[in-house]
N, C-alpha and C positions, 0 to 999 in steps of 0.2 A: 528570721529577721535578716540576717546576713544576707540568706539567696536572695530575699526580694532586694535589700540594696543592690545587690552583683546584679542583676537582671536587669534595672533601672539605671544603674550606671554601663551596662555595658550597652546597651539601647542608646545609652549617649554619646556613648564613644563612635556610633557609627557617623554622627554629624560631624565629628572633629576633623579638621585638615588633616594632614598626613603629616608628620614630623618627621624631621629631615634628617636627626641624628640622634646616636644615643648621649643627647648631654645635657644641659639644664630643662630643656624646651619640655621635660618629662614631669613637671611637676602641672601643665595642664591635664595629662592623665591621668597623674596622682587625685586630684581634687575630685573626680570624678568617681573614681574606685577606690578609695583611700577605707571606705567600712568594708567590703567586700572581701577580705583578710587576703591570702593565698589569690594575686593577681600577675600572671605572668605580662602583660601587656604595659606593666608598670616598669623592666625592663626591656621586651621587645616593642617597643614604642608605634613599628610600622608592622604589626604583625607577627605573630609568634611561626617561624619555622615550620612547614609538615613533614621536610627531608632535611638533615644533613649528614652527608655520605650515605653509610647504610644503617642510619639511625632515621624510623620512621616516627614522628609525633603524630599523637592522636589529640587534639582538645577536645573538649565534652562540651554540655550547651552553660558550662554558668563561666564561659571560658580560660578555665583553668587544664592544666594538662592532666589528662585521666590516665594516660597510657604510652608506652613505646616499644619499639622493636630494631632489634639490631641480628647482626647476622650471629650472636654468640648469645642474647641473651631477649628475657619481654620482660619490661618495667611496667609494675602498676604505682598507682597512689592512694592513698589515704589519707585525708584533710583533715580528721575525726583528730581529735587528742585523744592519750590515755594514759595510763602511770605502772604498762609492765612491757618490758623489765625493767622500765627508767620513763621516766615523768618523761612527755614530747609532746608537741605540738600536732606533728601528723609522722606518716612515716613514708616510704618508699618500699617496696620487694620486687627485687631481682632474680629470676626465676632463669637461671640457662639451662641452656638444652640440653644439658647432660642432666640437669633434673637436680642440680645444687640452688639452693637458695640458700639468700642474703637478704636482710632486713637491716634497714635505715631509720633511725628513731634521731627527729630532729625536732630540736627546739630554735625557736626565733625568736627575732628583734625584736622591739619596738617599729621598727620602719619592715618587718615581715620579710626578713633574711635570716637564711640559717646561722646562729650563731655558735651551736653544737651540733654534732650529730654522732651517735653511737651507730656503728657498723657491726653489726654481726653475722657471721657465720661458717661455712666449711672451716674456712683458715682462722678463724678466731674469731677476735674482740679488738676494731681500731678506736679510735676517740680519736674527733676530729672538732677542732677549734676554727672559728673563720671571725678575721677582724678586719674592719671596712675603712677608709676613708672620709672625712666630712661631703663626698661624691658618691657615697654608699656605690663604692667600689672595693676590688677586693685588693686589701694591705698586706695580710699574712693568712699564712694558710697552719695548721700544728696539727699534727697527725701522730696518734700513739701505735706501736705496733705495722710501722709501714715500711718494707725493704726498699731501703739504698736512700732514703731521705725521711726527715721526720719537722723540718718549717721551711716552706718558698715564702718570701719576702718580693711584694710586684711593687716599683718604682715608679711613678709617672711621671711623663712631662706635659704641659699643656692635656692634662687628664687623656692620656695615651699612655698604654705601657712602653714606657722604653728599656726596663732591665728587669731579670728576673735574678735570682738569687737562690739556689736549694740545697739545702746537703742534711747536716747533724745539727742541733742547736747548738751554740756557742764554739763554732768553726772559725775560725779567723779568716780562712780561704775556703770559701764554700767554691761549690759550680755556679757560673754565671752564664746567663746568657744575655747578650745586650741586643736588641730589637730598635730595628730602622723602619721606622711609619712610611705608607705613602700619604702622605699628606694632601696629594689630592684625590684621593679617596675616603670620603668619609663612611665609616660603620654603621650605614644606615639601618642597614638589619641586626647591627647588636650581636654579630657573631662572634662567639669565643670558642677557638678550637685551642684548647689547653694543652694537649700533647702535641701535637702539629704547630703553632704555631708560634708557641711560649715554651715550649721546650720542657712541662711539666707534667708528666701523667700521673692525672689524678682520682685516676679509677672512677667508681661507681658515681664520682660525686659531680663526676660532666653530666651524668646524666640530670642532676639537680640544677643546675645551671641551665638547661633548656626549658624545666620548670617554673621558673626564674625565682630559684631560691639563693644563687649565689652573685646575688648584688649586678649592680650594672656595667655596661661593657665598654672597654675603649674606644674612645671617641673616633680614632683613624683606622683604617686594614694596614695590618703589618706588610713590610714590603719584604725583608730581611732578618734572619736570627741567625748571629755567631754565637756558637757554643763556647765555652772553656774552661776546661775540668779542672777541679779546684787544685790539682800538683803542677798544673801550667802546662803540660805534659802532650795534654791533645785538645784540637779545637777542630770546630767542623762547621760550616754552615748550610742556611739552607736556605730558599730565595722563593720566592709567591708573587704571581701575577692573578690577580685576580678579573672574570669576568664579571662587565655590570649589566645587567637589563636596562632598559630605557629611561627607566623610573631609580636608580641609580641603588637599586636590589642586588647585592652578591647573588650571580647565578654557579658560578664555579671558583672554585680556589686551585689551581696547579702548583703543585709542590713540590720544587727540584730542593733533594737532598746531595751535598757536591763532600765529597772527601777532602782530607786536612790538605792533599796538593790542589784541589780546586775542580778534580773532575767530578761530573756527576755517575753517585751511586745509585737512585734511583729515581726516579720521576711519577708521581700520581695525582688523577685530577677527582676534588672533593666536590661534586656533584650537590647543589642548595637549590630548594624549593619551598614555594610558601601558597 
C-alpha cells in the first residue's frame, strides 16, 4: 500500500513548480507524499543531492535514498522496521573499507524524523537523541558515548541557524559558535554540512540527514562561523562563498578556514551536484 501511494505521489510531484527554499512552501510537498512514510523530498524540496563533496547519493525508483559512498566508507538502508536489538523504524550500515561495520537502528516521529537512533559498533554503543522545533528543524542534538561532546543546542533566527552551542551537558560555558547568514542566498538545495559549516561533527548521522531523516534545513547559506571554546581561551573562524548555478542551486561551497590572527590555515572547495 505504501509503494503504490509513493508512486502516485511522486508522479505528482513531477507537475509541481519548483520551490524556491527550504521554508514553509514545503508543506505542498508534504500533502502529496505525506502516506509514503520515509520521503527525502519532504526536506530537499528542489531535489535530493547525487554529490556532496565526496559523498555520492544514490535514490532508487520509490525515491527514497537506497545508498551512498564516500571516500572512507558505503552506506545502505533499510526502510523495513524490526525489534533486534532494539525496537526501530528502519536502520542504516556503514560498511568502510577497512571492513568495519556500524549499524544505525532509528526510530521516528510522527512527522518521519529520526527521534532516536542506537549506533552500534567497532567503538561501542552511542544513543543518540534528536529534538526539532515547531519548523521540524533540528533543536538539540544528545549523544551517549561521544568523545569531546555529548548535546549541540542550534539557535535560529528568522529559521536560520545563527548560533550553535556543544560541549557536556549542563556546562555553564560550552563551545559556541556563532554563524553569519548570507542572506541573500537562500538554501535552496537544503544543504547542511554540519562539520564544515556549523562547526559540529556528527559522525555517521550526516549521513542520515542526506536521507532526510534529520529534519529540515536552514532557510539561508551560512556566510561565516566564529568559533569559541568554552575557556574563552581560543577562537577561529572560518568564511564560505558559495557558488550558484542559474537556477539558484549551490554548485560549490569554498571554505577558507583563517587562524585566531586571522591568517588563513587552509582553503577547500565542496564540490554539489544534483
Amino acid at each position: 500500500m505504501y509503494r503504490n501511494l509513493f508512486i502516485a505521489a511522486a508522479s505528482a510531484l513531477i507537475l509541481l513548480p519548483a520551490l524556491t527554499a527550504c521554508d514553509d512552501d514545503k508543506k505542498q510537498v508534504e500533502e502529496e507524499v505525506i502516506e509514503a512514510q520515509i520521503v527525502p523530498m519532504r526536506v530537499f524540496t528542489a531535489g535530493v543531492p547525487t554529490k556532496v563533496g565526496d559523498l555520492n547519493i544514490v535514490v532508487d525508483n520509490t525515491a527514497r535514498v537506497s545508498s551512498m559512498s564516500d571516500a572512507a566508507n558505503d552506506i545502505s538502508f533499510s526502510y523495513l522496521s524490526g525489534s533486534s536489538p532494539v525496537s526501530y523504524s528502519m536502520s542504516m550500515t556503514v560498511r568502510s573499507h577497512s571492513g568495519a561495520v556500524t549499524t544505525c537502528y532509528f526510530t521516528l516521529n510522527d512527522e518521519l524524523y529520526a527521534s532516536h537512533c542506537t549506533e552500534t559498533g567497532p567503538s561501542g554503543t552511542k544513543e543518540w537523541d534528536f529534538v526539532y522545533n515547531k519548523q521540524d528543524r533540528l533543536e538539540q542534538i544528545k549523544v551517549s558515548g561521544n568523545p569531546g561532546w555529548n548535546v549541540a543546542n542550534f539557535t535560529y533566527y528568522m529559521q536560520s541557524i545563527g548560533k550553535v552551542t556543544f560541549g557536556n551537558e549542563g556546562d555553564d560555558n560550552p563551545n559556541t559558535q556563532t554563524i553569519s547568514n548570507a542572506l541573500n542566498k537562500t538554501n535552496k538545495g537544503c544543504i547542511m554540512l554540519f562539520a564544515d559549516n556549523y562547526g559540529v561533527d556528527i559522525g555517521n548521522m550526516h549521513y542520515a540527514y542526506f536521507a532526510g531523516l534529520l529534519g529540515r534545513a536552514s532557510v539561508n547559506l551560512p556566510a561565516k562561523r566564529t568559533f569559541l571554546s568554552a575557556d574563552k581561551t581560543s577562537t577561529d573562524t572560518h568564511e564560505y562563498d558559495w557558488e550558484l548555478k542559474a537556477d539558484k542551486m549551490p554548485a560549490r561551497c569554498t571554505v577558507t578556514d583563517k587562524n585566531q590572527d586571522g591568517t588563513t590555515r587552509e582553503q577547500r572547495v565542496i564540490e554539489i551536484s544534483w
